[in-house]
Biopython code that builds the backbone (N, CA, C, O; Angstrom):
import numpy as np
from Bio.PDB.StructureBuilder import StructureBuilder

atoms = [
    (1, "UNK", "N", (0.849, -1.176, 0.000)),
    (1, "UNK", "CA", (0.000, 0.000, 0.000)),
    (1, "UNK", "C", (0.894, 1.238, 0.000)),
    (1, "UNK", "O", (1.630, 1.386, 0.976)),
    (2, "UNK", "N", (0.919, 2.178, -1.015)),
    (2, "UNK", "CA", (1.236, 3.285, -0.591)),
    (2, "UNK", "C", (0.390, 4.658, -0.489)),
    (2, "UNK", "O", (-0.619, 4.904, -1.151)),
    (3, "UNK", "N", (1.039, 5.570, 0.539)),
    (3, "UNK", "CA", (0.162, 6.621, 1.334)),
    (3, "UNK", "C", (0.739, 7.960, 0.798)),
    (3, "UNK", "O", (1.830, 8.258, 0.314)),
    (4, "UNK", "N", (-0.199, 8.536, 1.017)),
    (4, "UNK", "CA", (-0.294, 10.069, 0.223)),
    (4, "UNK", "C", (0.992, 10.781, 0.870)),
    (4, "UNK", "O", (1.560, 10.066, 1.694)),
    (5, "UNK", "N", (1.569, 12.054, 0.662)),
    (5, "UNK", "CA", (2.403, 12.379, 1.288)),
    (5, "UNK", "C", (1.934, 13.028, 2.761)),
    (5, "UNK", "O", (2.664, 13.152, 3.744)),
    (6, "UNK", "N", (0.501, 13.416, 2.653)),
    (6, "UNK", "CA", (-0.344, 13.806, 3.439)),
    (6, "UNK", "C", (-0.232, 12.962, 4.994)),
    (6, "UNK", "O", (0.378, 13.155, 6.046)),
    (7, "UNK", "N", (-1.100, 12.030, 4.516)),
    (7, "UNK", "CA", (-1.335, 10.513, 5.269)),
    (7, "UNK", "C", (0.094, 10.368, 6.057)),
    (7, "UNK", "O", (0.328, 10.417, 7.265)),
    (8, "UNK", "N", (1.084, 10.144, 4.786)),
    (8, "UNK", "CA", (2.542, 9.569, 6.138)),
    (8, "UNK", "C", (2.995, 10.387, 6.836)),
    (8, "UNK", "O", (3.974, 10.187, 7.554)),
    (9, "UNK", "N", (2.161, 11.821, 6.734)),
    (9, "UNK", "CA", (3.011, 13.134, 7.509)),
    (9, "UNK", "C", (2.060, 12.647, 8.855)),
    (9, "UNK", "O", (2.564, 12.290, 9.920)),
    (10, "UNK", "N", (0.766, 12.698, 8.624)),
    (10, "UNK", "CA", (0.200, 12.699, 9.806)),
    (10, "UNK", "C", (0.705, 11.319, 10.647)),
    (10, "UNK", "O", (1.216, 11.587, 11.735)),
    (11, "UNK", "N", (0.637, 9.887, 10.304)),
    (11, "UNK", "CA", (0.865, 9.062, 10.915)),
    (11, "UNK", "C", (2.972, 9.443, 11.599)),
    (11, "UNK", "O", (3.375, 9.215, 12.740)),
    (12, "UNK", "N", (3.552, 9.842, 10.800)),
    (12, "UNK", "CA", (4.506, 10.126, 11.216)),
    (12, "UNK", "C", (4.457, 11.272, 12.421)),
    (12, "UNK", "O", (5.030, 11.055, 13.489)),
    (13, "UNK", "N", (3.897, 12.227, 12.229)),
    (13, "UNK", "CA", (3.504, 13.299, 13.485)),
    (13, "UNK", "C", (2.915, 12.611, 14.625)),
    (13, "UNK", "O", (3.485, 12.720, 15.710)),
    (14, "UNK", "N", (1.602, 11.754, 14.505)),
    (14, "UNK", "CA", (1.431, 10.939, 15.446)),
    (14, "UNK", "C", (2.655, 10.303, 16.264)),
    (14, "UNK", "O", (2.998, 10.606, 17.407)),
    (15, "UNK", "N", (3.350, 9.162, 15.243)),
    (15, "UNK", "CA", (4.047, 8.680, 16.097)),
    (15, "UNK", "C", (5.464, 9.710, 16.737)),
    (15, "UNK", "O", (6.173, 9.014, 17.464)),
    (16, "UNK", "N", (5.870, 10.855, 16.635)),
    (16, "UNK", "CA", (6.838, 12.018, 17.130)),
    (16, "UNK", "C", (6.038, 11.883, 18.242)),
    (16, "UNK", "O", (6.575, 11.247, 19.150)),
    (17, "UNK", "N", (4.366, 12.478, 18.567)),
    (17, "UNK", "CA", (4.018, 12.390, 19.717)),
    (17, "UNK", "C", (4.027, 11.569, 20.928)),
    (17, "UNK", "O", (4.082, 11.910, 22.109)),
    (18, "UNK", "N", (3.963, 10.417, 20.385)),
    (18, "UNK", "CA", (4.106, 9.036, 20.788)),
    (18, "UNK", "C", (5.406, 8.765, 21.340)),
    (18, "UNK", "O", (5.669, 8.158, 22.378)),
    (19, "UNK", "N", (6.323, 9.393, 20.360)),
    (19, "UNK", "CA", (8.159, 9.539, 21.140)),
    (19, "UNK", "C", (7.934, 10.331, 22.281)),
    (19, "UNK", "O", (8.183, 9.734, 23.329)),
    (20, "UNK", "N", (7.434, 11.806, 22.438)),
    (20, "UNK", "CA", (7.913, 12.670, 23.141)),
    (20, "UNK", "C", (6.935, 11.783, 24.106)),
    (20, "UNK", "O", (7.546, 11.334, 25.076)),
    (21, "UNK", "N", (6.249, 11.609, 24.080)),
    (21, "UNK", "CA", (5.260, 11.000, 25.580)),
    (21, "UNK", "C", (5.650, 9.938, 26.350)),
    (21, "UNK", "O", (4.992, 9.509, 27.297)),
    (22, "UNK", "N", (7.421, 9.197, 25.718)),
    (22, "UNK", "CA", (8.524, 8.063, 25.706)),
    (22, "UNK", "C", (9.152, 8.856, 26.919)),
    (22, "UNK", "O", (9.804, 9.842, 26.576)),
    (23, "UNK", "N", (9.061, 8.557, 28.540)),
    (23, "UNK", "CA", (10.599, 9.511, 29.038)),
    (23, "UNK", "C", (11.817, 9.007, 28.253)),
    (23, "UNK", "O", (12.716, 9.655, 27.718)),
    (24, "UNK", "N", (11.529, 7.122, 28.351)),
    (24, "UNK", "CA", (13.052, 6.789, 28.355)),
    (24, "UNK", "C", (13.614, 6.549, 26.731)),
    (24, "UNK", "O", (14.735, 6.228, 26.336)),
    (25, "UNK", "N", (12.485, 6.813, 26.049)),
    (25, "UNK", "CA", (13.126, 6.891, 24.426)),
    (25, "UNK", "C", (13.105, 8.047, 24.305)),
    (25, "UNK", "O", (14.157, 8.183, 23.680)),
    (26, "UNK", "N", (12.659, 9.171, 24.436)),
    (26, "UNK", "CA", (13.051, 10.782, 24.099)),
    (26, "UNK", "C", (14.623, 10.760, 23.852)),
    (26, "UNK", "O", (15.418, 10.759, 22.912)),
    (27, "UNK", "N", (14.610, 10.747, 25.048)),
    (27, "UNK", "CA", (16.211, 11.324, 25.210)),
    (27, "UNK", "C", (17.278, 10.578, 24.137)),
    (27, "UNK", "O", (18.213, 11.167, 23.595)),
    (28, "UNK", "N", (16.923, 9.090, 23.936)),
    (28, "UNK", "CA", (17.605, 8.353, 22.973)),
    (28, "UNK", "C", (17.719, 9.252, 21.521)),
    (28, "UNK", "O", (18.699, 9.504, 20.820)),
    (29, "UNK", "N", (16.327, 9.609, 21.390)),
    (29, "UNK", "CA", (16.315, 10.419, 19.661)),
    (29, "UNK", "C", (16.946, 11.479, 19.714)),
    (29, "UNK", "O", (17.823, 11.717, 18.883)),
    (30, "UNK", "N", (16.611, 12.399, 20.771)),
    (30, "UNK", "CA", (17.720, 13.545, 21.028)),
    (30, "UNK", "C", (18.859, 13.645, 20.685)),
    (30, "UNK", "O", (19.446, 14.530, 20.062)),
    (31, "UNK", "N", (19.313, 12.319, 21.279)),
    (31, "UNK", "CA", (20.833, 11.985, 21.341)),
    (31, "UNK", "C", (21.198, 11.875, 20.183)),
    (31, "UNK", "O", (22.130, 12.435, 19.606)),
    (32, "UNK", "N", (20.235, 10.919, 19.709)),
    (32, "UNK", "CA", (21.087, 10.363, 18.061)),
    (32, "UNK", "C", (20.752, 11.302, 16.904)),
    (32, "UNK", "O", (21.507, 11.405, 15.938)),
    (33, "UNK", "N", (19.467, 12.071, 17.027)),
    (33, "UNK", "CA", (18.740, 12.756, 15.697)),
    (33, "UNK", "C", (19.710, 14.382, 16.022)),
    (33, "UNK", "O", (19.912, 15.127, 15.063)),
    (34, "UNK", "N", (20.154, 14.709, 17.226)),
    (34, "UNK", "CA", (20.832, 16.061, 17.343)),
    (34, "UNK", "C", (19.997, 17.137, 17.631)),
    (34, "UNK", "O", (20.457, 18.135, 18.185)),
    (35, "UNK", "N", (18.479, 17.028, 17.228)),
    (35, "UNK", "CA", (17.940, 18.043, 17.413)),
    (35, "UNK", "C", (17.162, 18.207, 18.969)),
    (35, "UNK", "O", (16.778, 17.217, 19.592)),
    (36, "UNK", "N", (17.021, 19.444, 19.413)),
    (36, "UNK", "CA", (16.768, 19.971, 21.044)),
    (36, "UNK", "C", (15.331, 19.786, 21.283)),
    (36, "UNK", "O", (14.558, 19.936, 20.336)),
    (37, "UNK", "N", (14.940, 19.510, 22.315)),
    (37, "UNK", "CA", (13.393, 19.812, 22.506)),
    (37, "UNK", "C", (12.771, 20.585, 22.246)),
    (37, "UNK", "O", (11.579, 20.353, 22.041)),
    (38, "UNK", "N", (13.388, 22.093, 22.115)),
    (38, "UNK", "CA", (13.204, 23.638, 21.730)),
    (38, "UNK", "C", (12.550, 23.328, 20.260)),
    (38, "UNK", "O", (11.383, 23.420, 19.877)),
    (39, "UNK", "N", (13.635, 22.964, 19.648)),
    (39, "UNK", "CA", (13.397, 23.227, 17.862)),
    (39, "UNK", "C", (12.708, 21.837, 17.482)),
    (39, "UNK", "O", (12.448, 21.665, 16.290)),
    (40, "UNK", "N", (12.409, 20.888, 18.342)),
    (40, "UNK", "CA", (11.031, 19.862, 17.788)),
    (40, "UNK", "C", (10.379, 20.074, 17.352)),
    (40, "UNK", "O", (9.964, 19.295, 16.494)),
    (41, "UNK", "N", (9.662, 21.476, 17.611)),
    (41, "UNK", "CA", (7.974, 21.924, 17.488)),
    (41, "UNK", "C", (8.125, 22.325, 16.044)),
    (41, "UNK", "O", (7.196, 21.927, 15.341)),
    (42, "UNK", "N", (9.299, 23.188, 15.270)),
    (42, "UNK", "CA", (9.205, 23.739, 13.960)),
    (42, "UNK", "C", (10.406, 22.393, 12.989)),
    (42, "UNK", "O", (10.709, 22.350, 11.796)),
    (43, "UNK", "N", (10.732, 21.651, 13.934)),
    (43, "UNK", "CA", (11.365, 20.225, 12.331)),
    (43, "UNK", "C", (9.954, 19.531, 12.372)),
    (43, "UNK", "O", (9.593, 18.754, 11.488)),
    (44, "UNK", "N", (9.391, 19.773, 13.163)),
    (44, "UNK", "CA", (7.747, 18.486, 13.275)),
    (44, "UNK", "C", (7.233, 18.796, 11.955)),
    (44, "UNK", "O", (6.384, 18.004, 11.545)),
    (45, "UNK", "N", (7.505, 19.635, 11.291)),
    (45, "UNK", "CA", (6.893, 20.806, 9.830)),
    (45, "UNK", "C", (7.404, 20.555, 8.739)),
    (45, "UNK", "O", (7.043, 20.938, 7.626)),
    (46, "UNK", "N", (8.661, 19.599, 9.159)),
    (46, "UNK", "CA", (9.598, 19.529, 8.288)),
    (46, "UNK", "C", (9.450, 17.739, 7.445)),
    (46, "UNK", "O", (9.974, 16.761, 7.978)),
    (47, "UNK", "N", (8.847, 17.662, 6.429)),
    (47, "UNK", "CA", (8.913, 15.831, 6.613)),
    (47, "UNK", "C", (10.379, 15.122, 6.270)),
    (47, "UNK", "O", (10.366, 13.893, 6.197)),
    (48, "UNK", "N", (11.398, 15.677, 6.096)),
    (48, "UNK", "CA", (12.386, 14.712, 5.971)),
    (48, "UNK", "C", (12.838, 14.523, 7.559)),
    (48, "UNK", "O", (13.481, 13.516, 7.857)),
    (49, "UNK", "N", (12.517, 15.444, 8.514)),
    (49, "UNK", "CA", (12.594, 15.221, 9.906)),
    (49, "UNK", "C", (11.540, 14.386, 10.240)),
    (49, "UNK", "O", (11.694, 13.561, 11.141)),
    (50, "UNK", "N", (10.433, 14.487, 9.611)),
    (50, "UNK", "CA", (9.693, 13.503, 9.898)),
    (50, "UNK", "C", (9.761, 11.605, 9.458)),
    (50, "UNK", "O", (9.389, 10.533, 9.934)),
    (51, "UNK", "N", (10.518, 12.157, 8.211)),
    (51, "UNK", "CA", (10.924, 10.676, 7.933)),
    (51, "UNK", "C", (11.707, 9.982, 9.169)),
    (51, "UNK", "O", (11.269, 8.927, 9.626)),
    (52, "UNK", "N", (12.947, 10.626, 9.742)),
    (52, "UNK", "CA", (14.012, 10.615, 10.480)),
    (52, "UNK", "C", (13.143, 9.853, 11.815)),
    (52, "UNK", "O", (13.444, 8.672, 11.991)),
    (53, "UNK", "N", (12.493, 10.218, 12.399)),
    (53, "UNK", "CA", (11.467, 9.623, 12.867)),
    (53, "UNK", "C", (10.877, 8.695, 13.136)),
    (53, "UNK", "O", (10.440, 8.341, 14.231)),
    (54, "UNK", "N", (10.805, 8.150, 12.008)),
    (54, "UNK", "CA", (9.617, 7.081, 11.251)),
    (54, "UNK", "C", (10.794, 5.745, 11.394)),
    (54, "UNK", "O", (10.506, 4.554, 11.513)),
    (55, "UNK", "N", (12.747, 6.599, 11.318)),
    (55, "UNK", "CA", (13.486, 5.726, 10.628)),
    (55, "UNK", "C", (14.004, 5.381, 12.032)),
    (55, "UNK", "O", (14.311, 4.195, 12.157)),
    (56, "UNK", "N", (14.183, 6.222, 13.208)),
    (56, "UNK", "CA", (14.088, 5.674, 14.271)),
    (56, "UNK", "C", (13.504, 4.834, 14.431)),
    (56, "UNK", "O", (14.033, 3.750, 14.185)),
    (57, "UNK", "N", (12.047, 4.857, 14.945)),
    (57, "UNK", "CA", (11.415, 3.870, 15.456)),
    (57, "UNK", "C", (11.449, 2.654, 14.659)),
    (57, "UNK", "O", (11.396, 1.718, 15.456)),
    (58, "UNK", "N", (11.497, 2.331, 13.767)),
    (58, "UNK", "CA", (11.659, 1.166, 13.107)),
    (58, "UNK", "C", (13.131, 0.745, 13.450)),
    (58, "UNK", "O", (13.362, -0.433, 13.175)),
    (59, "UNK", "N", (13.893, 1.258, 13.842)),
    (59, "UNK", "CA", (14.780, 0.259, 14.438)),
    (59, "UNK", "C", (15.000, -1.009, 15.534)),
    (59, "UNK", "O", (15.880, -1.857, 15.684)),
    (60, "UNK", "N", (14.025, -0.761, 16.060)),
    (60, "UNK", "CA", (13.452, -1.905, 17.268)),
    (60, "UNK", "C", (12.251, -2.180, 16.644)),
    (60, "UNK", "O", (11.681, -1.390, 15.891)),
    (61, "UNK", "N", (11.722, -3.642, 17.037)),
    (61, "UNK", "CA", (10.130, -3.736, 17.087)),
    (61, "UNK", "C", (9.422, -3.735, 17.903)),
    (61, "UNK", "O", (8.192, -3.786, 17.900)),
    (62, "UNK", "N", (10.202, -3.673, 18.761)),
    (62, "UNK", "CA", (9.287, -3.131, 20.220)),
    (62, "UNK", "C", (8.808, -2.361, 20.089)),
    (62, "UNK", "O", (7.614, -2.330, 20.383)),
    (63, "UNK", "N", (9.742, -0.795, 19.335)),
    (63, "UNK", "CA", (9.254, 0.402, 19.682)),
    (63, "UNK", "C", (8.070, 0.558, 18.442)),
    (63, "UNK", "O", (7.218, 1.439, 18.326)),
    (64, "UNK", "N", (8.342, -0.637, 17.554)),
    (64, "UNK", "CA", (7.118, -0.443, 16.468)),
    (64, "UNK", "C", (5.805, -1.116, 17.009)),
    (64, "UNK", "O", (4.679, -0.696, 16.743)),
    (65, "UNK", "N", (6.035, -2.045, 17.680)),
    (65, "UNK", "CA", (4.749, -2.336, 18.438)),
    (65, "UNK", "C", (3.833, -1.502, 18.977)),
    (65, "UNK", "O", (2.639, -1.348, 18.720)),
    (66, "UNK", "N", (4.750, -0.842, 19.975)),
    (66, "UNK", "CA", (3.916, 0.024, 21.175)),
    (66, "UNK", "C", (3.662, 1.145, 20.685)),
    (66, "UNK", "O", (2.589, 1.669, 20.984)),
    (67, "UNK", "N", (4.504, 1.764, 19.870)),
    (67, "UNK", "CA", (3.994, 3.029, 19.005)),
    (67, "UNK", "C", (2.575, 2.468, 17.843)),
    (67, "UNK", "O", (1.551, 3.082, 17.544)),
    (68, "UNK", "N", (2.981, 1.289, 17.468)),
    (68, "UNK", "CA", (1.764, 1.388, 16.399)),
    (68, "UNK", "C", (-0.170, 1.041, 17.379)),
    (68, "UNK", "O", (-1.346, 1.359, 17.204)),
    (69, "UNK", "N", (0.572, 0.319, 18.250)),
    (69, "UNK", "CA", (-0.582, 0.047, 19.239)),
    (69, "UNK", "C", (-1.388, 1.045, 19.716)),
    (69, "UNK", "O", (-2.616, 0.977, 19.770)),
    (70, "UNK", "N", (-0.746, 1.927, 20.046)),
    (70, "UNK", "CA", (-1.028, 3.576, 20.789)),
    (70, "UNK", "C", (-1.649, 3.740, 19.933)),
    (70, "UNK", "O", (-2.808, 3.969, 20.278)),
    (71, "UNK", "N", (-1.391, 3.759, 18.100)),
    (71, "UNK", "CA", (-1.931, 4.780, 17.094)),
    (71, "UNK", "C", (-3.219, 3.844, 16.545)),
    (71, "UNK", "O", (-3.918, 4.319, 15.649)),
    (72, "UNK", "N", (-3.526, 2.529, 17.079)),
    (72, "UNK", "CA", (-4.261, 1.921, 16.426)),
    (72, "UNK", "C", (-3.783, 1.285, 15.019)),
    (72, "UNK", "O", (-4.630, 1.165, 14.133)),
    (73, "UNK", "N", (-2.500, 0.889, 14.795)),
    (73, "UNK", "CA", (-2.280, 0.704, 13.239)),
    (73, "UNK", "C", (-1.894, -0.889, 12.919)),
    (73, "UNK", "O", (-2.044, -1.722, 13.813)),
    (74, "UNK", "N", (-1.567, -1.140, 12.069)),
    (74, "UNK", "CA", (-1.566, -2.298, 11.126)),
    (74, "UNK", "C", (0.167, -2.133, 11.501)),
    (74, "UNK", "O", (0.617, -1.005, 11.300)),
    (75, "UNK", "N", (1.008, -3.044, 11.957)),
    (75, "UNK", "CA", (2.327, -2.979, 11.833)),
    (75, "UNK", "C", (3.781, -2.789, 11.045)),
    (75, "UNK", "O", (4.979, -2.577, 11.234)),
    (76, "UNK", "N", (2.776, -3.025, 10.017)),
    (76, "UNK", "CA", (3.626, -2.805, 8.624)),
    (76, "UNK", "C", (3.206, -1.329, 8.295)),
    (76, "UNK", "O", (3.631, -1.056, 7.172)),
    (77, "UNK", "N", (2.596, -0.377, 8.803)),
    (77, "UNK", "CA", (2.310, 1.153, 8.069)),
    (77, "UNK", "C", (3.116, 1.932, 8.559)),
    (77, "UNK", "O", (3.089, 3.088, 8.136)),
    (78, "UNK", "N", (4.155, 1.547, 9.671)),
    (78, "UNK", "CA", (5.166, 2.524, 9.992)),
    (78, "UNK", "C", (6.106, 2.262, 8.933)),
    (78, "UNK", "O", (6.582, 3.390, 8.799)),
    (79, "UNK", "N", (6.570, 1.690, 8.269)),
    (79, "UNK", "CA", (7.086, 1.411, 7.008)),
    (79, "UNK", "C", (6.652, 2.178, 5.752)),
    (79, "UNK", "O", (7.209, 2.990, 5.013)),
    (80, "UNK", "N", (5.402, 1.586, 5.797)),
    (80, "UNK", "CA", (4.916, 2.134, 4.273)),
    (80, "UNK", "C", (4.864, 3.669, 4.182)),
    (80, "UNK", "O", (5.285, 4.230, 3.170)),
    (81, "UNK", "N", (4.339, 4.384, 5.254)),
    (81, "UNK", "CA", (4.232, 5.845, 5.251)),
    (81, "UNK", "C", (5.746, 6.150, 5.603)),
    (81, "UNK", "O", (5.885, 7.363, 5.761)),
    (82, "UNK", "N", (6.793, 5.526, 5.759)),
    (82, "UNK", "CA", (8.050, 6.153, 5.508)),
    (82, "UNK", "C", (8.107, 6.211, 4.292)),
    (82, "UNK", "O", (8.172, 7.357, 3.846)),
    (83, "UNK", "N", (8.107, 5.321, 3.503)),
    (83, "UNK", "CA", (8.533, 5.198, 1.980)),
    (83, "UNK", "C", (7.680, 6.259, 0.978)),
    (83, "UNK", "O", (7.869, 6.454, -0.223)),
    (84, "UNK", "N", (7.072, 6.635, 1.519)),
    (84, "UNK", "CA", (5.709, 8.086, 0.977)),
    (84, "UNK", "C", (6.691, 9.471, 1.596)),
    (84, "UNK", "O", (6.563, 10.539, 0.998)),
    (85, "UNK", "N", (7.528, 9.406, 2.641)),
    (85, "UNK", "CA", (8.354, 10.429, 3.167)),
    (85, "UNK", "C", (9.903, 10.659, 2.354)),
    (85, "UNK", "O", (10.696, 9.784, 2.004)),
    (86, "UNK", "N", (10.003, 12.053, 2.209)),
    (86, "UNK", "CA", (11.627, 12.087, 1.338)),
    (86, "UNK", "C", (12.878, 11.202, 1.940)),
    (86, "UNK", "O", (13.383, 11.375, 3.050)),
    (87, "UNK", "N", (13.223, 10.327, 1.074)),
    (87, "UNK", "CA", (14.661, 9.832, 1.696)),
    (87, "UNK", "C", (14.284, 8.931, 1.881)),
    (87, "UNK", "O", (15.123, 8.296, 2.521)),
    (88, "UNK", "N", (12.393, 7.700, 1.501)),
    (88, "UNK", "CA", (12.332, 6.508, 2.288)),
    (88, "UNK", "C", (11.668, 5.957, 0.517)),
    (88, "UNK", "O", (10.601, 5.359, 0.387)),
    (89, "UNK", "N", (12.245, 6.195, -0.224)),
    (89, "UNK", "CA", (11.692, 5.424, -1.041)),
    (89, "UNK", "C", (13.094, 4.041, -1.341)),
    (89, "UNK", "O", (14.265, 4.011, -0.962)),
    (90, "UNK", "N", (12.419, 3.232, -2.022)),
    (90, "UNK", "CA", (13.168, 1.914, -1.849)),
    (90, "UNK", "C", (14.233, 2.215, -2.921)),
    (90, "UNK", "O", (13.819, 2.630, -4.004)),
    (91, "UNK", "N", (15.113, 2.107, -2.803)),
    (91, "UNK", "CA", (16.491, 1.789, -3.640)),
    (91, "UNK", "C", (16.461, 0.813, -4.326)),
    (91, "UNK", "O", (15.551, 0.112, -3.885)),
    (92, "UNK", "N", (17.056, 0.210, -5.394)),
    (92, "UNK", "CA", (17.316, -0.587, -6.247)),
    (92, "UNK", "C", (18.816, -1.005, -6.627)),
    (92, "UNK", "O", (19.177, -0.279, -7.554)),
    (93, "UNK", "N", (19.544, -1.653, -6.361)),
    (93, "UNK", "CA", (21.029, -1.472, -6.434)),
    (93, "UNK", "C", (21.194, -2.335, -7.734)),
    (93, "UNK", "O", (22.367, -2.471, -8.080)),
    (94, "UNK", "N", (20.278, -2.928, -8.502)),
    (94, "UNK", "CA", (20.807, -3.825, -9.489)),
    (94, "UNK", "C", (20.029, -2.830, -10.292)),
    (94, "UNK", "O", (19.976, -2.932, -11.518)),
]
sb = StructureBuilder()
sb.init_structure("model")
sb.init_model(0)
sb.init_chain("A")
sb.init_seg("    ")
for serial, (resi, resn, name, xyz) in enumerate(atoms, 1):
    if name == "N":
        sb.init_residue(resn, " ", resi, " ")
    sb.init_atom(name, np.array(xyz, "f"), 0.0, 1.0, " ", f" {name:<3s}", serial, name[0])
structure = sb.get_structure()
């Protein structure tokens, strides 16, 4: 399935909320994404920050579980609405 650019912004904004409402994963994205709690509110606007996001949480499946659970979703759509986000479309190396 793929999602509008619309659609993966919102499910991606969802799940940012879903981070910040994380005590003990916040601080992890902080760490690794560079950006401050301050300037969250105006990259949230931004969708390749939003991809960034999307590309976190899919690094565990834990954190894709409990984030997709929260949002009500299908487990595989934190995926698909990345690939609708700049920087997540699939590569082809052959």
């Amino acid at each position: 399935m793929s999602f509008t650019r619309n659609t993966a912004e919102t499910i991606a904004l969802q799940s940012l909320a879903w981070l910040v409402a994380n005590e003990e994963l916040l601080p992890v994205f902080l760490g690794s994404s560079g950006v401050s709690e301050g300037d969250m509110r105006s990259a949230a606007q931004d969708p390749e920050f939003l991809g960034s996001v999307l590309d976190f949480i899919l690094m565990d499946d834990a954190w894709v579980i409990a984030c997709c659970d929260v949002q009500v979703l299908p487990y595989e759509q934190l995926a698909q609405a990345r690939q609708s986000l700049p920087g997540g479309e699939q590569i082809h190396w052959t």
